[in-house]
Every structure is written in C-alpha cells, then in structure tokens.
N, C-alpha and C positions, 0 to 999 in steps of 0.2 A: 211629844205625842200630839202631833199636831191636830188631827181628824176627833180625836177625841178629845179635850180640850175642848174644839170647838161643839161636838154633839152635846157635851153637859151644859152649853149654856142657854141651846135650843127649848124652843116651847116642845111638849108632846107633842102636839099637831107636825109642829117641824119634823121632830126625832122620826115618826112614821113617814113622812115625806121624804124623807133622807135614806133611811133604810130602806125603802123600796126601789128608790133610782139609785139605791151601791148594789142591788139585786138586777134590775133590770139593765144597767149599764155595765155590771162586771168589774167594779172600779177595785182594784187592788190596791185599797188604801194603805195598808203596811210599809209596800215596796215604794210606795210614793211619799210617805215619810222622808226615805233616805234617797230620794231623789233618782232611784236605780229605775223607773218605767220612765221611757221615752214620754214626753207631751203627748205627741202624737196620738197615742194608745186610748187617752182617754178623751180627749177632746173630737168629740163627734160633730161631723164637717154641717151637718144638717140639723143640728139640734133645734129644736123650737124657741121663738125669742123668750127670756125669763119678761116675769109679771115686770120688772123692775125697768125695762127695754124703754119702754112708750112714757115713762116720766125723763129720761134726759133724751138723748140721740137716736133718733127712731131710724137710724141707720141697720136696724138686723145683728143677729146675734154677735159678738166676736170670738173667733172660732179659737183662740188663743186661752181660751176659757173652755174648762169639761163641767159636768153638771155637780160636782163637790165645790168648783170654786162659786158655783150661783150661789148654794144653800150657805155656803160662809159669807160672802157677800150680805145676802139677805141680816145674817149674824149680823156684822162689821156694821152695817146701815143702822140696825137698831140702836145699837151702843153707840153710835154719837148721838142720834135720837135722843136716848133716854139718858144718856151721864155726862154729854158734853154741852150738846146744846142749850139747854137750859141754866145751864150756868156760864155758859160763853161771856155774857154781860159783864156780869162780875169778877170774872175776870181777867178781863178788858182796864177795869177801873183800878184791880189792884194790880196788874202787868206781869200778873204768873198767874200760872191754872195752879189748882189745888194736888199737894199728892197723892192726896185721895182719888184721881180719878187713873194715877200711874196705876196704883195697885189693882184698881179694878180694872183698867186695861193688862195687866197682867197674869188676874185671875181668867181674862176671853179669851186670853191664848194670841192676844194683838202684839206684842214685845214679843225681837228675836225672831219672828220668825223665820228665815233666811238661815240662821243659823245653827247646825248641824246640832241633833239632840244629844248626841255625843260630848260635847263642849259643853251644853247644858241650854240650848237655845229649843224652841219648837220644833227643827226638823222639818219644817215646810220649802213648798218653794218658793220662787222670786214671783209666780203668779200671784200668788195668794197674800205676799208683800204687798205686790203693786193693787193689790186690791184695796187693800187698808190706806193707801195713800190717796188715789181718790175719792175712798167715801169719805176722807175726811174733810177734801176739797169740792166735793159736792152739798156738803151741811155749811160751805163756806166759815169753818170756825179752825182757823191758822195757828191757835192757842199748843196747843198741846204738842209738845216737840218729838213725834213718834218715831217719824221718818230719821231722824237724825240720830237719835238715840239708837235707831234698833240696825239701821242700812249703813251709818257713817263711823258709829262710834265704835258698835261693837264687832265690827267685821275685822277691826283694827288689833282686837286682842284674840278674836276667833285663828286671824290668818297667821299672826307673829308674837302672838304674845307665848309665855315661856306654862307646860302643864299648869303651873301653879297661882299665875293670873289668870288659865281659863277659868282653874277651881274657883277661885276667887271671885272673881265679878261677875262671870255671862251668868250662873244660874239667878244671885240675886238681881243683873239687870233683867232679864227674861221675866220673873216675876213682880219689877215695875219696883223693886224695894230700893235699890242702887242708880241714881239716874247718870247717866253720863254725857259730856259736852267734850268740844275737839275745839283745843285753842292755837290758831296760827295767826293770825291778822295780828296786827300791834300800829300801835298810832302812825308809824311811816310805812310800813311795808302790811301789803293786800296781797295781791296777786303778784309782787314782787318781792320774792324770797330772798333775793339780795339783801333786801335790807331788813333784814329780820337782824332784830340786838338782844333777843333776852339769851341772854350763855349760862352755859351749865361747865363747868370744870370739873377735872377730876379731884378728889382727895382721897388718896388712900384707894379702896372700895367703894368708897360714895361721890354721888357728884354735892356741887355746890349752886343750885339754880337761882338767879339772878335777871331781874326785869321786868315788864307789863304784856300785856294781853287785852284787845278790848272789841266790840260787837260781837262777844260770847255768848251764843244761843245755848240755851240751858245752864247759863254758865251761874247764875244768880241760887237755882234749887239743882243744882250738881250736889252728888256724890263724890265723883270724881271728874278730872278732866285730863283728858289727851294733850300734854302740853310740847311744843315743837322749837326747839330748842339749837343755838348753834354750838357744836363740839370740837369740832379744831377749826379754828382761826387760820389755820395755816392753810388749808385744802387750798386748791386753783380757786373754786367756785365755792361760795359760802351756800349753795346749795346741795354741794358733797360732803359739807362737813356739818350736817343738821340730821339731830337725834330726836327720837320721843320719848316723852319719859307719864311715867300715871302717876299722878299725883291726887292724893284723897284732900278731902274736905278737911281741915281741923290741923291740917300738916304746918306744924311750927314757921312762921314765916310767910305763910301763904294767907292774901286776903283776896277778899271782895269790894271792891270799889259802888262806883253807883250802879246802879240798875236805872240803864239806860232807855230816858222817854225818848219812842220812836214815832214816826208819821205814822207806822202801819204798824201789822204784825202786833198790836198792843197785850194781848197776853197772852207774847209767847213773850219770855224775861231773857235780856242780853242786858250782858256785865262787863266791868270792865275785871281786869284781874292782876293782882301784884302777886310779886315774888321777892321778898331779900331774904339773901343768906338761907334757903329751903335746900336742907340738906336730907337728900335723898339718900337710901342704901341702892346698892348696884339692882337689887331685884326693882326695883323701879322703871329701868330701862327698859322698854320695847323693842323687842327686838335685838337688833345690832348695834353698836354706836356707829356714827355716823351714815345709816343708811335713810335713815326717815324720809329722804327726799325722794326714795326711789319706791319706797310704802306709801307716801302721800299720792305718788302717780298711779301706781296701781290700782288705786281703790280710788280714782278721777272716775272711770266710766260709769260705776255706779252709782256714785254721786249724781254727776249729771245725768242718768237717765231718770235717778228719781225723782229731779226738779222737772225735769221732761215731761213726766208723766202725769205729775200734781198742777205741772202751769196749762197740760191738754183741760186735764179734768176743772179745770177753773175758768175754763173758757166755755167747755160744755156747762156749767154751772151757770155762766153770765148769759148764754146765748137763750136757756132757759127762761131763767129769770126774765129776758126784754121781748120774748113770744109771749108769753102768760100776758106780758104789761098789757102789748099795742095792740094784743086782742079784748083787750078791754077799756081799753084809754079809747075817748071819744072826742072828737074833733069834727068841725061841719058838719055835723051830724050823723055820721058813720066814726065807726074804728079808725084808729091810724093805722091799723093792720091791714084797710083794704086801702090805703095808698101808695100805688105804684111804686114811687121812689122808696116806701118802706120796702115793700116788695122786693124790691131786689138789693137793699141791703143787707135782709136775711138770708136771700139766696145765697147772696158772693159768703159772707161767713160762715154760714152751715156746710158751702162747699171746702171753704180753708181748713175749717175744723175736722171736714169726715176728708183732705188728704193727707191734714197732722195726723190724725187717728192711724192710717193705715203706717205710716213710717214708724211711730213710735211705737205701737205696735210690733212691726217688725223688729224694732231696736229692743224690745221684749222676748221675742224667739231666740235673738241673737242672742243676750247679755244670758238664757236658761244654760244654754248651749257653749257656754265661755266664750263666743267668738265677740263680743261684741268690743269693739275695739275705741282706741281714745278720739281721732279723729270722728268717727262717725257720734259715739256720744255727745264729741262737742257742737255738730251740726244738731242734733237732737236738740238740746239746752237752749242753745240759742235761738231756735228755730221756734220751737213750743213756745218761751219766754217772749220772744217779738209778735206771733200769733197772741198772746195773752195780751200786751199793751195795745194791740191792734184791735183787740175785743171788747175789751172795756173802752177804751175810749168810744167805739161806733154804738156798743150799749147803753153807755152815760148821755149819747147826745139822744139816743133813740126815746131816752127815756126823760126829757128837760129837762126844767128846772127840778125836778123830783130827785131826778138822778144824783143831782148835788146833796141833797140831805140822805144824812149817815139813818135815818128810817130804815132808808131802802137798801138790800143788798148789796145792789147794783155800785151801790156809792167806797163802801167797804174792798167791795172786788177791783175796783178801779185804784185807789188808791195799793193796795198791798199789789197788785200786778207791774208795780213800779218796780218792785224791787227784785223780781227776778232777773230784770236783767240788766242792771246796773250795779248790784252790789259783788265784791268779789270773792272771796272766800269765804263768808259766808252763806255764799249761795252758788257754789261752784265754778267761780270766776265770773267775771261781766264778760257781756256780750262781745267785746270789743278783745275780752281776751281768748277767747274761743275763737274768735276769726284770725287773729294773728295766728292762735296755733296752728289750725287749718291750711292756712297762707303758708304756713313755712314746714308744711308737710308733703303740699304741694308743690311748692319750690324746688324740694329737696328730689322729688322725686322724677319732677322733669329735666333738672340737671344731670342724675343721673342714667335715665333713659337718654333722654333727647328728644324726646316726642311729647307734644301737648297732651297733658294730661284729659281736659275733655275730650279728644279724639278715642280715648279708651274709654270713656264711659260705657257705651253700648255695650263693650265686650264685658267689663266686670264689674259693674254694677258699682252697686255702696261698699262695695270691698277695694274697687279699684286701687287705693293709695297700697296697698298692702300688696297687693296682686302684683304692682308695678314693678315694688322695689324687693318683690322674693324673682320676679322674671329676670330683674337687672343681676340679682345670686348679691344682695346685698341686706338680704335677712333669712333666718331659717326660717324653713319651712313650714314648721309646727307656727311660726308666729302668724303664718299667711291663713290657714284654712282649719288645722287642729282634723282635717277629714284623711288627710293622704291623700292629697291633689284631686278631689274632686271637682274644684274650679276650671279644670282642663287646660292647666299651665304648664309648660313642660320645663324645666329650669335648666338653663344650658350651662350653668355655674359661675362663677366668681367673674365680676366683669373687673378688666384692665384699667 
C-alpha cells in the first residue's frame, strides 16, 4: 500500500496538500499501486515546477514525475534529513549505518518498493524507486544500502524465488527487519564469471557449499545473502553451470570475514565471506540449478540503470555544492563566480548534466515499460559514471585547496565518484566492461546485417541494436519492441 504508507508519515499540513492535488488531478492511486494506469495518465506535461526544483537543477519540471511522486519526494527528502543525515558521521567511523535506521526506513514505506504487494513488497512503481535513489545522493550520505537491498536483492526472490521464499523474506525485507546482500565477486573472478571457485555439490537433496566471497556490500549486517555458486563443473561454460542459493546468517559453516576498510563508501560495510561444508536443503536454491547465470543477466539492466540514476543525482549534488561555493568564494576582489573561465566551466557541466538528465531519464520510461534493454542500460552506467568522475574532478579544482578537506562535501563526492566506475560487480561492472559488451553487440549485429550500424541510427534510435537484429529475423519479435511493430520494421524472416 504504497500511497498510504507514505500519507501516514506526512505532516497535516502535507496530508491536506496531498488530498487536494489526488482531487484536483484525479490520480487513481489504487490502480497505480499495481501498476495497471499508464504513466502517462498521471504525469501532466505542464505541471508547475515543485518548491524543491530551484535547490538542485533549475532545468524545469521532469515530466517523468506526476504530482503523487512530488509529495513522496518531499517525504523521501525529509527522512534522510532527519534519520540519516545526522548520524551519517558516525557511521562513517564505525563502517555500518545503524539497523535502526533499516526499520525506520521501512516503517516510510522506502524498502521494496518496486516490488509487487502481492509478494509482500509496496506495490509502487520504479518512479517512485528511482526517487529514493536520488534523494539519498542528493543529502550525499552513500551509507545506508537501499538501492541494493530493495532494486538488486529482492527482485531476485520476487522474480524466481519458489511461494515459500517469497513468504519468507520480501514481507520482513519490505519492513527493513531482514537485510539482504547478493554475493558474486570472489578474490579472482569480478566481472569474470569464468572464474568463479566457490561450488556447491549435490548430496542427496541438499547441496554442499564450499568457498569465499569478498567486496560484500551489506554483506557484514546481512540477514541473508544471495550467494552464486558453480553447479556442474562439466557444462561447456562455467557460466552455464552457476546456481543461487539464499543462505541466512547463523547457517552452520557460513562466516564473516573482515569488514573491509574502503577509500570511500565508508559506512556502507563490505565483507569478506566464507563457506566450508554449508550444507544447504534443496529449498535453498533459487530458482533452477544451474541457471543463475541467465537470472544474474536479466536483472543487469536494473542494476545499471539504478547506478545511472544515483551517479546523475551525484553530480546534480556536486554541481550544487561548487555554484553555492564560487558565489561566495572571493578572489581580486570579486567572486570567482564572476570569472569568465569559471563561467563557462559551469556552463559546459550544467550542459553535460541537463543531456545525462534527458537520457536517463528516458532509460526510466523505458525500463516502467519493460523495454528497457541490456545494451542500452549499459550505455546509461557508463555514461552517468564517466559524467560523475568528470564532475567532481572540475568541482574539486573549482573549489582548491578546500576541495581537498573531507569538511567539504565536494571532497567526499570526489572520492566515492571513483568507484562507480571502476569497480565490477559490485557496482554493476566497470566501465571497461560495459563497453566491451556494447562492442560485441555491435559487432554482432553488423556481421549479421552488413551494414554499419551508425548508418541506422537516425532510423532507430537507442533501440537500434535490437531493431537490427529482429530486421536481420535473428530474434523474436516481442524481444524488439513488446508494442507489435510499432517501430515501423517489417521483418522479412529468418536470414540465410
């Protein structure tokens, strides 16, 4: 009960504010629970900018947004305000946030949202997701592992887990009681699944898991953890034959390592994680054996769009933060904000940032609408992430030697903007691996055309890759468009 949930935690003042614009806007919040009303419908093209517009991007409203997700918004904003922020420092110094702040983020109706109320999640949509992922990269406090917990971890037992794991975890992760982490990296193998060693065997009905695990975000105050495992040794590809298995906290065999000191990120807690002899019952498994590697792709584009959308929001945060400065930092006797050369260093970023805004954005239409697909996510990730390095660094010089003490925002934001895109699965592949993929989607698709793939841009847009290879009749057609050829492609069938 998404809509409600969030009006119980509103001021009066709000709750009347709220009620009047679901009267004067017609907002059928019920149906929009379960996701059955078009966007469309409520998002009104003209709306007036919210109070909140003229503190970050005074770019004008985004139309991507109807007037239920302002007044959550406004919510979402407080609540880091008032129960993260203030303790942000501290825990910084201990390298975990408090669980105290899970359950109160679970009492806001912030956990799960995305995930159908039926299952036991809010019932919201991916708007209202992607909402909570900026505000919480707007208060720049990286501590609290929401995004991952609610978008990574539990879509994974939403989409494939068996009745009885839904019963099981979404309602107490939803209410912030059960935390969960998703364990794949292991000291040789990141983004290279090949070399993943921790095996699980069968015995009888139960498996036998065996091995380590380590740069575990939440993985230190987990409940549980998503752990990815190889299952037959035999498969062509050690990528076809890797299962998931949920494994709880306390489970015979299963430890915790150190709680790993990072450059950045400092309280959000990553662990290392062992296994000997962790002997599982079959209800363990997620899903199918041996399919995890085709669950782990599927739930990619989400992944990276919500680092997408956290590394936009962290640059609208940084570009903030160094306008406020050089409008008051004095130099020669004037601002540095009236020096030219500053001058049009805000230009060129404010312009980077308001053409990231409109893509990722876009990649937000897409991913409501299921279309939004792996290649394009991975431009997204990458793209936000290199805009994020690109931001902080011109904000750390904008701001000198200030910029360098951890004081200032600006210094926080610079360091932790490292890491989106260079780390690999814990952060939805490095940069380097998103472009290979791209690289070899494009490859693939002008081999079997024959025709440069830029030469098709104009015609099909950011779909193009998809467009190409449903024209070539070398994928179905639900995979192309999910509309019944509204793309205006005529498919002449199975190429020779």
């Amino acid at each position: 009960m998404f809509a409600l949930k969030a009006l119980r935690s509103f001021s009066p003042a709000t709750k009347n504010v709220y009620l009047r614009s679901k009267q004067a806007f017609t907002v059928n919040i019920s149906r929009m629970q379960h996701g059955q009303v078009q966007h469309e419908e409520t998002a009104a093209p003209f709306r007036p900018e919210t109070p909140m517009a003229k503190t970050l991007m005074d770019i004008g409203t985004r139309r991507i947004f109807s007037e239920e997700h302002d007044l959550f918004r406004k919510n979402v904003r407080r609540f880091f305000q008032e129960e993260v922020v203030p303790y942000h420092a501290q825990w910084e110094k201990a390298g975990e946030v408090s669980r105290e702040v899970w359950k109160k983020a679970g009492e806001h109706g912030l956990l799960g949202i995305y995930t159908p109320e039926e299952h036991g999640g809010i019932g919201g949509d991916l708007f209202s997701a992607a909402i909570v992922w900026e505000e919480q990269m707007y208060c720049n406090c990286t501590g609290p592992g929401f995004s991952l917990h609610s978008e990574i971890v539990m879509p994974y037992i939403s989409h494939y887990g068996s009745k009885a794991q839904i019963e099981h975890y979404i309602p107490q992760m939803t209410a912030g009681k059960y935390i969960g982490a998703i364990a794949m990296t292991e000291p040789g193998a990141g983004s290279d699944l090949q070399g993943m060693k921790t095996f699980a065997k069968k015995d009888g009905t139960d498996w036998i898991l065996n091995g380590s695990k380590v740069f575990i975000s939440n993985g230190w105050i987990s409940d549980m953890v998503i752990v990815a495992a190889v299952t037959n040794r035999e498969a062509k590809k050690v990528a076809h034959g890797i299962s998931l298995f949920l494994v709880d906290s306390g489970t015979k065999g299963f430890q915790k390592g150190r709680k790993l000191e990072k450059l950045g990120l400092k309280a959000q807690d990553t662990a290392e994680l062992f296994f000997e002899n962790v002997r599982l019952p079959a209800e363990a498994l997620l899903g199918h054996a041996n399919k995890g590697f085709y669950y782990l792709m599927n739930e990619l584009p989400q992944e990276r769009l919500s680092i997408a959308v956290m590394a936009l929001a962290s640059c609208e945060f940084m570009f903030e933060e160094t306008r406020n400065y050089v409008m008051q930092r004095k130099a020669f006797g004037r601002t540095i904000a009236d020096l030219q050369v500053v001058q049009h260093k805000l230009a060129e970023l404010k312009t980077d940032i308001c053409v990231a805004r409109a893509f990722i954005d876009s990649c937000l239409q897409l991913h409501s609408t299921k279309n939004l697909d792996s290649s394009t996510a991975s431009m997204a990730k990458y793209w936000a992430s290199d805009l994020q390095n690109k931001v902080a660094t011109q904000c750390l010089q904008l701001h000198g030697g200030w910029g360098y003490m951890w004081e200032y925002p600006i210094a926080k934001g610079t360091i932790e903007s490292t890491l989106t895109s260079c780390i690999t699965v814990w952060y939805g592949a490095c940069n380097a691996s998103c472009r290979k993929t791209l690289q070899r989607i494009v490859r693939a698709a002008e081999k079997i055309i024959g025709v440069s793939l830029p030469s098709l841009q104009d015609i099909y847009g950011t779909c193009l890759t998809r467009k190409a290879l449903c024209i070539a009749g070398h994928t179905a057609s639900s995979v192309c468009c999910h509309q019944g050829g509204d793309c205006g492609v005529s498919r002449p069938g199975p190429a020779d």
